[in-house]
N, C-alpha and C positions, 0 to 999 in steps of 0.2 A: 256616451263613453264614460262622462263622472260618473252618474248613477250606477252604470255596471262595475266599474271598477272597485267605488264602494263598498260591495258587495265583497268582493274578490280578497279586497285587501284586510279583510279578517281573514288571516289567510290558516292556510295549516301545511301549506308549500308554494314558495316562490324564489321564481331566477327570472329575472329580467336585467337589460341596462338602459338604458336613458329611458327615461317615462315621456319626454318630449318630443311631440312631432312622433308619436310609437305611430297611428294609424291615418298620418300624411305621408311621408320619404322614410320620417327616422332622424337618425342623428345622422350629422354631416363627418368622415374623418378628413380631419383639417390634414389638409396639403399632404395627404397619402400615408400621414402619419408617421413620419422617417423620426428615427429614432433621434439623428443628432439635427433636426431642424426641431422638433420638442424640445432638445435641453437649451436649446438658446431663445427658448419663447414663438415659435415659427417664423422665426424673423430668418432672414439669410438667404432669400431668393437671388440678389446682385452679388454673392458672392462666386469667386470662382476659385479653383485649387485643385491638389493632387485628387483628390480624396471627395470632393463635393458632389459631380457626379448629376444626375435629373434631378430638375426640378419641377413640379407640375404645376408650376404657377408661370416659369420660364423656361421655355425650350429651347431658348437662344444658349443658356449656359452652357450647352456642351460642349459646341464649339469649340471654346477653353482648352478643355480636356485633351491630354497627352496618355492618359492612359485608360486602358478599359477599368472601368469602377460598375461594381455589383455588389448590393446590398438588397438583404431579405429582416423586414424587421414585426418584433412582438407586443404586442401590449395585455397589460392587467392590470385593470381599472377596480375600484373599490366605491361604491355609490353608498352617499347617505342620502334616503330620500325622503323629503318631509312634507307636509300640510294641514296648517291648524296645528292640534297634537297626536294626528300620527308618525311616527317615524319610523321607516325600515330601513337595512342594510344588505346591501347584495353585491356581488363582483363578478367579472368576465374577465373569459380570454379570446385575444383574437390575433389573425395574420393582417393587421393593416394594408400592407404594399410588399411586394419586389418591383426589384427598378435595376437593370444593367442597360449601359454606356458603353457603346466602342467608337476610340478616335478613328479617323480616317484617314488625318494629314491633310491634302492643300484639298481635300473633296469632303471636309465637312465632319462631321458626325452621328451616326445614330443610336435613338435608345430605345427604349421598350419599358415598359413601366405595367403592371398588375395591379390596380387598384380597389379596394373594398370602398365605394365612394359615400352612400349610405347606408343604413341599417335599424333594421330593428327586431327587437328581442324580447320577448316574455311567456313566460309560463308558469303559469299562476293554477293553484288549485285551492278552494276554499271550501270546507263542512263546516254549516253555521247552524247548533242545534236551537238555537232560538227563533229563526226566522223556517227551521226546515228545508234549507236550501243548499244543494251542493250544485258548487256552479266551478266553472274549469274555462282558462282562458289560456291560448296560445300563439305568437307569434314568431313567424322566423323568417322575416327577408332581409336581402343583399342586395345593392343595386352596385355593379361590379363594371370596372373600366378595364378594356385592354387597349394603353394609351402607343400606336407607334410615336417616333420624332424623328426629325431631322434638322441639323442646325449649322448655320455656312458660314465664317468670317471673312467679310465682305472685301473683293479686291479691292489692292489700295488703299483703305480706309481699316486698314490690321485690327483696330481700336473696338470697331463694331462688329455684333452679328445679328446673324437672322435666325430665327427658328418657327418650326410648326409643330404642330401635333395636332392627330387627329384621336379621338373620344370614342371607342367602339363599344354602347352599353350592352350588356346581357345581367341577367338574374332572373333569381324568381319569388315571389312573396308565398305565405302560406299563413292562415289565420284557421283558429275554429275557436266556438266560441258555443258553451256549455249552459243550460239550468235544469236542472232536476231534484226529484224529494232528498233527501238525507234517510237513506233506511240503516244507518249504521247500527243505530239500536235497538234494532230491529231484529227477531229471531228468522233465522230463514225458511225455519218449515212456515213461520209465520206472514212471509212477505209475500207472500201470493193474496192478502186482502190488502195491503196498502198501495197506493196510487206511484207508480215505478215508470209513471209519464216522463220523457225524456226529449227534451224539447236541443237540437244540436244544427247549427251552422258553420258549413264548410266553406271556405274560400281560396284557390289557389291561383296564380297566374304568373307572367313573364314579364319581363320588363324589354323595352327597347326601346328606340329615337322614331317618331313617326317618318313617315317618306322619305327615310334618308337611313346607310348604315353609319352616321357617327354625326359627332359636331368639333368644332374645330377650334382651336389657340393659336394665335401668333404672338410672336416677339422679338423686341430688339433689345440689344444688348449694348451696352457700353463698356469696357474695362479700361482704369487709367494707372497711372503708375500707385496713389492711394484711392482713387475712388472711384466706384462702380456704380453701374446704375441700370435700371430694365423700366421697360415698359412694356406690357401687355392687354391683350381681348381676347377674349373666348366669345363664342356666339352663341346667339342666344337657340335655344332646341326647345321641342317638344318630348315630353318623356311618354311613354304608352304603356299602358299596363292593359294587358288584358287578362279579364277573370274571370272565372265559374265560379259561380255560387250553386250551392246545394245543401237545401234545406231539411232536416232528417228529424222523425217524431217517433222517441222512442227506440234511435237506430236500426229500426224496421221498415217503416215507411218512408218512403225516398219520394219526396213532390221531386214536379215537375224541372229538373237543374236548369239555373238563365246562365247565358253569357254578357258581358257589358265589358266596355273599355274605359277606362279614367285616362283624360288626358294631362298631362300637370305642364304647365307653360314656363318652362326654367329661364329666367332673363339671360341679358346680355353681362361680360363678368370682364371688368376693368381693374389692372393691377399693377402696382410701382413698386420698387422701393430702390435702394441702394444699401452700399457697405463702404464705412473708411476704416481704411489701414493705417496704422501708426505704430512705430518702432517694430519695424517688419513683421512681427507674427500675432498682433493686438487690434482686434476686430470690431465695429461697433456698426451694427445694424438696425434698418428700418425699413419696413414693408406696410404695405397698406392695400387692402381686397373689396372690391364694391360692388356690390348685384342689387339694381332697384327693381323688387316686386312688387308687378300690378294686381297680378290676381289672386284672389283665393284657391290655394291645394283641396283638391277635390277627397276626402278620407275614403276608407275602403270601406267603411262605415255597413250602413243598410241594415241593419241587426238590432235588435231590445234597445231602440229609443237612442242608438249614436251618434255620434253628432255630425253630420252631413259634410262638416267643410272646416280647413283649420285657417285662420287668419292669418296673415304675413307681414312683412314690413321689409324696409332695406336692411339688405343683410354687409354686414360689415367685416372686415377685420383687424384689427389693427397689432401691428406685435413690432417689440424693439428687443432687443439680445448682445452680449457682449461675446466672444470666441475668442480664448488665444490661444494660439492655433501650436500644437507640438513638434518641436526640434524632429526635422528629417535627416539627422542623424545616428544612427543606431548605436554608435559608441556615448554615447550624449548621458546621462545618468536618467534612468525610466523616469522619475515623476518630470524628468524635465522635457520628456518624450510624448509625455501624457496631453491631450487637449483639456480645457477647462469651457464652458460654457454656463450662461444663468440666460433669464429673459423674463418676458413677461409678456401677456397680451390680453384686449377686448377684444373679443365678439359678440356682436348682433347678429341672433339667430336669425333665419327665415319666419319662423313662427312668428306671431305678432306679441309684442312686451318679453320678449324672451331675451336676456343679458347675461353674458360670459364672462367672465374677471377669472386669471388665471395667472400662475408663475411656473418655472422652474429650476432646476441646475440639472449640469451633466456632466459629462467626459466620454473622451476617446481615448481607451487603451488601446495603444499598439501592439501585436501580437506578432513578434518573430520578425526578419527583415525584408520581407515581400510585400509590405506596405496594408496586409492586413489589419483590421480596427474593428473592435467590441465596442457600440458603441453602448451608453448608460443614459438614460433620463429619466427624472422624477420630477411631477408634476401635480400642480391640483391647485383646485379653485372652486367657485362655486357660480351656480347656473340660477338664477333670479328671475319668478315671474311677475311683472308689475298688476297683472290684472287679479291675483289674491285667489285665483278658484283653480290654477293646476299646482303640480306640484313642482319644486324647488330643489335642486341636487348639488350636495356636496361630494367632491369628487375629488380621489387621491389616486396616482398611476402610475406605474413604471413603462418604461420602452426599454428595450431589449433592440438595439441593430446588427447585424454583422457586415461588416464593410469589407468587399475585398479589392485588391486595386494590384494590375496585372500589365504586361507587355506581349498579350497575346495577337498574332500576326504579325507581330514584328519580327525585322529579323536579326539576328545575335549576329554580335562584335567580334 
């Protein structure tokens, strides 16, 4: 994979995003990527309120919830991406998540969540007149959750809930992977003597949960008068990709196409945190996310000398966040209406010596008096690899949420 990339990154067109983990899973989007769980650093899983809504680390939160909340949110990322003394700059755009909540009253609630869970992204095309070599590299998968939930507040015990959810994976990956001469300088009555050998690998395939359609999350929930608390598991799955390869000489000669499946063995995923409340609308948070990897992610590799296999480690997260949370008042004076968030957080990636350092701030504007919210987050950090040979990303982002929060099936006064 170095060595070809190498090549690639004398480039003379390139989009991609995260260089990390491109030809394992991808990059991971942390906790479905909600706009206003960004601006507070992803901390904010134990919390609960009008406006909070799913969370995919805790399914117990809805329970909470007195009104239907729906929110569809954006992101646009900015990569500086470096090694030794190359450096490039690239950005994307993406739909992270939607996520709608509806309360139920004394039977619970349910939600529904769409998630972009991993990904990866590149497309690269490079003419090197020195070496003679046009070589083209592309990537585009999504490995995508359609998350249901259901979450109950336990008789008699008002204080606590329960929740599940279940993981419905679907996507599908798509590689090709290019070297051929450079005839750019080339006359074309005259390119019929030069060597126009076009050596081209195709890869496409699905993703799913082996012998099962999904994998699962539980949780309990705590709420106190200031302080909240969750605990959570998610179980552990297998992921399946199955893919055709087809190997193409000159775009004319099509060998023989294989089939093969990659199985990647995703741990078991343990998760806490709480929130205390102080002078009613001033929030201080903390979360914490743990998956120990045993095994090596199998790459989708097989091509010009890739690299077979990406190393792993325990994947961590760690995030703490401040919120004070906006006057539900609508006569209230707007900034005082407005939410304010900052945060920060560590992640340890799955890839092995991969380390995340990151911050943010945000806001919630309230939009009109039906309890709508734009939410804002800006973020960025940088992505560290200890082992000195991939590459290292600086990374600046905006989120984009729209939050809407409604009293639909209920019935008027």
């Amino acid at each position: 994979m170095k060595k070809f990339l190498s090549i690639l990154l004398c480039f003379s067109a390139v989009s991609f995003a995260s260089m990390i983990g491109l030809d394992a899973l991808g990059e991971e989007q942390t906790l479905g990527g909600m706009a206003s769980m960004a601006g507070r650093g992803y901390a904010g899983s134990a919390k609960t309120g009008e406006a909070e809504g799913i969370s995919l680390m805790n399914p117990a939160r809805i329970a909470f919830d007195t009104k239907v909340v729906f929110n569809i949110n954006f992101l646009m990322e900015f990569l500086a991406i470096e090694h030794n003394e190359e450096y490039y700059t690239t950005n994307t755009i993406s739909i992270p998540s939607f996520n709608l909540s509806f309360p139920m009253g004394n039977y619970g609630a349910l939600g529904l969540s769409l998630w972009q869970h991993y990904a990866s992204i590149l497309d690269v095309e490079s003419e090197d007149s020195t070496t003679v070599i046009n070589a083209k590299m592309k990537y585009q998968s999504s490995v995508y959750e359609v998350v249901p939930s259901y979450a109950l507040r336990i008789p008699y015990l008002r204080n606590f809930s329960l929740g599940a959810s279940a993981h419905f994976v679907m996507g599908n990956v798509e590689r090709s992977l290019s070297l051929g001469p450079d005839n750019s300088e080339v006359s074309k009555n005259d390119s019929w003597a030069t060597n126009n050998a076009k050596l081209s690998d195709y890869v496409d395939g699905t993703w799913e949960v082996k012998n099962h359609p999904a994998y699962y999350s539980i949780a309990l929930q705590y709420r106190g008068r200031q302080t909240s608390y969750f605990f959570s598991f998610t179980t552990p799955y297998t992921l399946e990709n199955k893919l055709n390869y087809n190997f193409r000489f000159s775009e004319i000669d099509t060998l023989a196409p294989t089939s093969y499946t990659r199985e990647i063995d995703v741990p078991m995923t343990l998760a806490t945190g709480m929130n205390f409340r102080f002078k009613k609308r001033n929030n201080v948070m903390l979360d914490l996310q743990w998956r120990s990897w045993d095994d090596e992610v199998e790459n989708i590799g097989k091509s010009f000398s890739m690299d077979p296999i990406t190393k792993t480690q325990n994947d961590i997260l760690l995030a703490a966040g401040f919120q004070r949370d906006g006057s539900p008042l609508f006569y209230d004076k707007y900034w005082d209406r407005i939410t304010y968030r900052f945060g920060g957080w560590y992640k340890g990636w799955y890839v092995e010596n991969t380390h995340e350092l990151g911050g943010s701030i945000g806001a919630g504007f309230p939009l009109g008096r039906k309890g709508t919210t734009l939410d804002l987050a800006f973020q960025g950090g940088k992505r560290f690899v200890d082992d000195g040979h991939n590459w290292e990303e600086t990374f600046i982002g905006v989120r984009l949420g729209l939050m809407g929060v409604g009293n639909w099936g209920s019935t008027a006064r």
